[in-house]
KEPA-919945 format. One line per 10 residues: for each residue x, y, z of C-alpha. Coordinates in nm, 4 decimals, always signed. Example, Ala and Ser with C-alpha at 12.3 -4.5 7.8 and 13.67 -1.06 7.14 Angstrom:
// residues 2
+1.2300 -0.4500 +0.7800  +1.3670 -0.1060 +0.7140
// end
This chain:
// residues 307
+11.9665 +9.9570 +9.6757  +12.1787 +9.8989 +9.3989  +12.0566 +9.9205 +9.0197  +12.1295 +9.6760 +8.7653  +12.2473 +9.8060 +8.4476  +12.2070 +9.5426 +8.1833  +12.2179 +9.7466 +7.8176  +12.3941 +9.6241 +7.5224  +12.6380 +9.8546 +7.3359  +12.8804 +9.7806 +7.0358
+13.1644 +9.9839 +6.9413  +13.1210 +10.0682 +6.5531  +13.4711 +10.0769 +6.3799  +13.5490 +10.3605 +6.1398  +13.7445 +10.1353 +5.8676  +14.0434 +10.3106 +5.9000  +14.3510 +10.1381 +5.7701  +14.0949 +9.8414 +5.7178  +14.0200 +9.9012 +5.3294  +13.6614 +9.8171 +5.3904
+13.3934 +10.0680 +5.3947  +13.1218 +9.8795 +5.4856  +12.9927 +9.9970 +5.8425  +12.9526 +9.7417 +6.1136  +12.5912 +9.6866 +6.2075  +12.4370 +9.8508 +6.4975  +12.2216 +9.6535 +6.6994  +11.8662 +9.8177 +6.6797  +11.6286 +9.9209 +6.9793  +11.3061 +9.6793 +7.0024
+10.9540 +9.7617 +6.9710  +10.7600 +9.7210 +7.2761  +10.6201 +9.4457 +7.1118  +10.9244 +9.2404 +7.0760  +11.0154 +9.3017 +7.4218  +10.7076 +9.1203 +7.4907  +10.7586 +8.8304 +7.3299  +11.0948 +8.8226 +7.5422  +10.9280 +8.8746 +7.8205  +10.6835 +8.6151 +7.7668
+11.0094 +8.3784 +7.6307  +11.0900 +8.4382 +8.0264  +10.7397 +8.4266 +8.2233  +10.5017 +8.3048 +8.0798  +10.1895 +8.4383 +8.1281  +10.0176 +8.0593 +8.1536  +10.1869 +8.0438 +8.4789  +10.0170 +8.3253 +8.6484  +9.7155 +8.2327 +8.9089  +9.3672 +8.2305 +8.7923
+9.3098 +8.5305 +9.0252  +9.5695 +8.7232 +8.9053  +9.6018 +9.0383 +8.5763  +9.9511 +9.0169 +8.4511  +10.0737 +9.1286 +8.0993  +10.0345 +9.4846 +7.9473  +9.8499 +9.7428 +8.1455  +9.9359 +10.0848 +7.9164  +10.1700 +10.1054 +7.5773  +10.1813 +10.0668 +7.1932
+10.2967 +9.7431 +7.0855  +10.4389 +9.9542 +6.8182  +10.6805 +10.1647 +7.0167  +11.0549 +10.1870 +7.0208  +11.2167 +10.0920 +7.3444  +11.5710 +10.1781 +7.4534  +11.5339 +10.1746 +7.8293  +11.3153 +9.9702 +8.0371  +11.2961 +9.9746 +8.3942  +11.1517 +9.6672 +8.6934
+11.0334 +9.7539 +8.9995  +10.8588 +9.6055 +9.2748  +10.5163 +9.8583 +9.2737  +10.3742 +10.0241 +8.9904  +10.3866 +10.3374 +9.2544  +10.4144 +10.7017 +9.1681  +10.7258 +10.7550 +9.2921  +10.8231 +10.4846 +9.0954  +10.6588 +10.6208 +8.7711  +10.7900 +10.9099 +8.8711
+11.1828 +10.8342 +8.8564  +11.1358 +10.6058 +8.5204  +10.9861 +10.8773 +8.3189  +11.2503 +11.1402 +8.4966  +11.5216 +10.8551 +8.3916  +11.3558 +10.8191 +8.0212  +11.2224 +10.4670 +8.0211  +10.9753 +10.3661 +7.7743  +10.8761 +10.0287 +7.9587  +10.8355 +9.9951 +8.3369
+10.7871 +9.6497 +8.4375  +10.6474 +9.5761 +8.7697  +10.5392 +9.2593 +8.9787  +10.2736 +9.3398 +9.1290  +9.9665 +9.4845 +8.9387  +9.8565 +9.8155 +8.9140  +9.4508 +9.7425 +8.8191  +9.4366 +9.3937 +8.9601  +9.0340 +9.4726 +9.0630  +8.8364 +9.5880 +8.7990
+8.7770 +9.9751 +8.7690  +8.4781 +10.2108 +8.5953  +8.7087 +10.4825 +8.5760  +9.0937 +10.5937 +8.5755  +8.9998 +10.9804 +8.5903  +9.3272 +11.1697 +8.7621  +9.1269 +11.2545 +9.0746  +9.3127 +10.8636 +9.2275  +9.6113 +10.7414 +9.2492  +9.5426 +10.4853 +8.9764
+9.4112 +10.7167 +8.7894  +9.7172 +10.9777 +8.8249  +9.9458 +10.6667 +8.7656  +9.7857 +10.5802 +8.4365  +9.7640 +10.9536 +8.3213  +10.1552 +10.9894 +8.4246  +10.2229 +10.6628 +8.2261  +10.0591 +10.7930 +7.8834  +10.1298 +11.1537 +7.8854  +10.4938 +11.0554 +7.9152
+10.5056 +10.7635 +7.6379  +10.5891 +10.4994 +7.9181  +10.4584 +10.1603 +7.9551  +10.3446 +9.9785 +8.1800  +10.4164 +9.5617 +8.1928  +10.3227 +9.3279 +8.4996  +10.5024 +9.0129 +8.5553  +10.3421 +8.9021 +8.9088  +10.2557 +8.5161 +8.9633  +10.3915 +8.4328 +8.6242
+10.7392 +8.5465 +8.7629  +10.6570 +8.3622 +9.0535  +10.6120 +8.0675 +8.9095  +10.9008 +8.0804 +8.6459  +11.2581 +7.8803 +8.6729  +11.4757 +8.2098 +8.8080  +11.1534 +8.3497 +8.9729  +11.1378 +8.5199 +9.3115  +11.1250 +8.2488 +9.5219  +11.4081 +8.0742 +9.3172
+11.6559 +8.3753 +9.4058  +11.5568 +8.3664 +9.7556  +11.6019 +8.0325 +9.7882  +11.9749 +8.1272 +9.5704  +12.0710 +8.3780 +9.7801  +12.0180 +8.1447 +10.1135  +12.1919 +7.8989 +9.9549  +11.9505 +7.6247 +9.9669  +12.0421 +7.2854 +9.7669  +11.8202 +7.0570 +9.5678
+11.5499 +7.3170 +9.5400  +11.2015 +7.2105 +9.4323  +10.8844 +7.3883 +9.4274  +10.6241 +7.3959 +9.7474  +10.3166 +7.4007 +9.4883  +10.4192 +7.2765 +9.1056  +10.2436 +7.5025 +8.8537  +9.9253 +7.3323 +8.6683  +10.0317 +7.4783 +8.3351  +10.4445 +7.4686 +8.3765
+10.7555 +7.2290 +8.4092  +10.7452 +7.0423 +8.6978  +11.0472 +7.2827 +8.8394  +10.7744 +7.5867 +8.8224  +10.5050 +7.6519 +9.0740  +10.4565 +7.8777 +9.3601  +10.6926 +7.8593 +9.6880  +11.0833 +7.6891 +9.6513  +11.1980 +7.4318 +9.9373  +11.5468 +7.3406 +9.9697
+11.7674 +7.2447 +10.2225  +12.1164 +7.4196 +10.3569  +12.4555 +7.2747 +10.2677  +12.5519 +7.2201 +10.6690  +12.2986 +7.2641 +10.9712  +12.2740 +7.6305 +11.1316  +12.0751 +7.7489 +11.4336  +11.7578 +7.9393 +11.3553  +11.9124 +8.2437 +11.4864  +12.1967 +8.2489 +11.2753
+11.9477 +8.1183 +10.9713  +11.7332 +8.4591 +11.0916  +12.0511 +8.6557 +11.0586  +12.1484 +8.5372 +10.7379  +11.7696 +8.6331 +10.6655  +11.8580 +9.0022 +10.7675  +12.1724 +9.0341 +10.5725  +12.0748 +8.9104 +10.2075  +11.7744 +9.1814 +10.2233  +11.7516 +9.5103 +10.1446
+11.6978 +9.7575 +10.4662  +11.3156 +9.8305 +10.5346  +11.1718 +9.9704 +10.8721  +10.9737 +9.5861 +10.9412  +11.2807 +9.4180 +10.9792  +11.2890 +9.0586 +11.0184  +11.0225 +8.8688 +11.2610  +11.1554 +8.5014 +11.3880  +10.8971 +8.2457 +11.5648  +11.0865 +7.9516 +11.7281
+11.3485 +7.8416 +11.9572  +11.6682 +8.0544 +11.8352  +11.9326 +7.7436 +11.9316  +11.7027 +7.5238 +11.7371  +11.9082 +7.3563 +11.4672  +11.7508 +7.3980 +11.0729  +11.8890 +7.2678 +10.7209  +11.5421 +7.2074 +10.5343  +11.3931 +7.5569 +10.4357  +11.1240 +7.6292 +10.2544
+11.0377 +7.9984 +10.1419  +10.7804 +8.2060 +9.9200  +10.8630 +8.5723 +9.8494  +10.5507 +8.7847 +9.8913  +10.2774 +8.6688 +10.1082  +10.2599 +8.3104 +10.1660  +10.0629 +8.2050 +10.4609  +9.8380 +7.9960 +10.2277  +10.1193 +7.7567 +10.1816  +10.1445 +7.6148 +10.5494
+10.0195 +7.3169 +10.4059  +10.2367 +7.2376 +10.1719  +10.5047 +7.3581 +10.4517  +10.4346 +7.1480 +10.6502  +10.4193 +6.8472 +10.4007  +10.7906 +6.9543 +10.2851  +10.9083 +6.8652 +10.6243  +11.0424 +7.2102 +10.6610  +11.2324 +7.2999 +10.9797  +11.1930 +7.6726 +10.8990
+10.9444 +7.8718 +10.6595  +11.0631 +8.2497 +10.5440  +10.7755 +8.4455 +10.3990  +10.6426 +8.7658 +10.4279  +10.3219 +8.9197 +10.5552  +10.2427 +8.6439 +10.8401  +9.8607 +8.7183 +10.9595  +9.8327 +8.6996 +11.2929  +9.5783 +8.4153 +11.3300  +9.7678 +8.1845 +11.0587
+10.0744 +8.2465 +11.1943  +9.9449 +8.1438 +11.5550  +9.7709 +7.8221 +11.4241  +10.0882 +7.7246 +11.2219  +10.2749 +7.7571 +11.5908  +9.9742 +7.5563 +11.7431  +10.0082 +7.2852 +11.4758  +10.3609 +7.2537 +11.4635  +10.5448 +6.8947 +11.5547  +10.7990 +6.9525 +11.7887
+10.7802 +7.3352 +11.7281  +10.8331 +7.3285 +11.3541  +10.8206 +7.4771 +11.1054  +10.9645 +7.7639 +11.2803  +10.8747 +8.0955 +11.1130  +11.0983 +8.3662 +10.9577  +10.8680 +8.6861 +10.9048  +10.9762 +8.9494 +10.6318  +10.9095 +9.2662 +10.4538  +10.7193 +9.1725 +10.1314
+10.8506 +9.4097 +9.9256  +11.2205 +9.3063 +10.0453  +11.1510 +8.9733 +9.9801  +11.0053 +9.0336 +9.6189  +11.3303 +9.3170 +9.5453  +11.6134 +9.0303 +9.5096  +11.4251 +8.9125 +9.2254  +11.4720 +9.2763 +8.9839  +11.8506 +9.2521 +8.9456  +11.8203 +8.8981 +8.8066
+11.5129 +8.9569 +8.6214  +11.6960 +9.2858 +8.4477  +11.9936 +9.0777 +8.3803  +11.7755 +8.7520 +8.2255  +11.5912 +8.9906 +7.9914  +11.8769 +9.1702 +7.9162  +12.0100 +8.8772 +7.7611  +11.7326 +8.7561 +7.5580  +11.7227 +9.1232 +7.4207  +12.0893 +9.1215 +7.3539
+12.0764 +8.7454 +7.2021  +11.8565 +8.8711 +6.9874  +12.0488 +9.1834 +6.8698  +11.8598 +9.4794 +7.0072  +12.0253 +9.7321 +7.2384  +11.8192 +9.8344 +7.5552  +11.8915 +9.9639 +7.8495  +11.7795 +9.8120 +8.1345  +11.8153 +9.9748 +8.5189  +11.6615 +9.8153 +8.9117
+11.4427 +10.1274 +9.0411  +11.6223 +10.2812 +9.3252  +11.2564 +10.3596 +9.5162  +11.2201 +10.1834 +9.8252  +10.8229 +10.1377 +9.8136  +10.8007 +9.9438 +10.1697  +10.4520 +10.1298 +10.2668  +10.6632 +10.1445 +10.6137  +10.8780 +10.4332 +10.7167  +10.9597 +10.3217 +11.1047
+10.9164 +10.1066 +11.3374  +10.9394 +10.0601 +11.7701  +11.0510 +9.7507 +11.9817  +11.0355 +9.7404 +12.3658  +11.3817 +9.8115 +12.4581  +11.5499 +9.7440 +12.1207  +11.5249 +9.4284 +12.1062
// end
């Protein structure tokens, strides 16, 4: 997976030949603090679900910050390689303490994550529904990188622009087949052992798609009122998946099944890049990298015969 390097540097002149002294300004690193407001500039935290716990899990609003890394999971390995790399902000999307806990002694993994995250100076910021929800947010790169037209959202957020809410549908510029829509599917995504899972007739012919990165089997509803010939998501339960499929008019929505970590990765590169700029616009120089941690709980997988 690639990494997205988004910091800000300025050459400073030395004057010579120039008759002026007067050093150029160099742009200064943020506090933590003022990345937040950037941060919040870019996903709101309004937009997140009443369920969820976005925002600041571990820092001082008061510290400097010069590197900041996203990520999918607040994992160890992932803590791991942004304290190793020297970032003092770790943004994640999905939560590290989204149930309530009594205790984050270093005999868990929670525990060891939040003991890793304050011995080395590193913070911890979630962005989960909120960047979700946002213009630019998962679902609208998905929907990007399959090249879907007049996008709208599935669900429109209660507390956003009516171009915010949960789920994108869109439709293709030309008709495909859902197999070569499924392949398409496959290529735009990073490699994880799941692969990509297709329900429907693969010479059926799709344009309207509608898509949710993460899990998204609570949106068949709204699916199916989008008039969606195809819905890519990931984590597809067994029994909602099979009464979507029972439901279906004339077999549709078909259903394109992927990794939910895969699905949720496209968004980091963009994300980096967006808060890059607001940092930069603003005059502060961070660094900003994409973890290179593949955190897809799967390592493997078998098919009968390949296929």
């Amino acid at each position: 997976m690639e990494s997205a390097d988004t910091g800000v540097t300025d050459a400073v002149g030395d004057g010579t030949g120039s008759g002026d002294n007067t050093e150029a300004e160099v742009p200064a690193a943020p506090t933590l603090g003022q990345v937040l407001l950037a941060v919040e500039e870019l996903w709101p935290e309004s937009l997140a679900e009443n369920w969820d716990e976005v925002g600041l899990v571990a820092g001082h609003p008061s510290a400097s910050v010069t590197r900041v890394m996203f990520a999918v999971d607040p994992t160890l390995a992932v803590i791991d390689e942004a304290v190793e790399w020297g970032a003092e902000l770790l943004i994640t999307h999905h939560p590290l303490l989204l149930k309530g806990v009594t205790s984050v002694a270093a005999t868990t993994a929670k525990g060891q994550a939040i003991h890793r995250l304050i011995e080395s100076g590193t913070a911890l910021l979630t962005v989960h529904t909120n960047g979700d929800s946002a213009v630019g947010g998962v679902s609208d790169v998905l929907a990007d990188a399959l090249g879907l037209e007049d996008v709208a959202p599935l669900t429109v957020a209660a507390n956003g622009l009516p171009e915010e809410g949960i789920g994108r549908v869109g439709d293709l510029a030309e008709v495909m087949s859902l197999g070569d829509f499924a392949a398409r599917v496959f290529g735009i995504l990073p490699s994880v052992a799941g692969g990509v899972r297709v329900a429907g007739d693969k010479d059926g012919l799709v344009r309207r798609i509608a898509v949710c990165g993460g899990a998204g089997d609570s949106l068949f509803d709204e699916v199916r009122a989008s008039s969606a010939d195809v819905y890519v998501t990931a984590d597809l339960r067994h029994h909602p998946a099979s009464e979507a499929r029972e439901s279906a008019a004339n077999g549709r929505p078909y259903l394109i099944d992927v990794s939910h970590f895969a699905s949720e990765w496209l968004w980091l590169p963009a994300a980096a890049s967006a808060l890059g700029n607001v940092l930069a616009d603003q005059g502060h120089d961070v660094e900003i990298r994409v973890s290179n941690t593949n955190s897809d709980p799967w390592d493997f997988i078998l098919t009968p015969g390949g296929r």
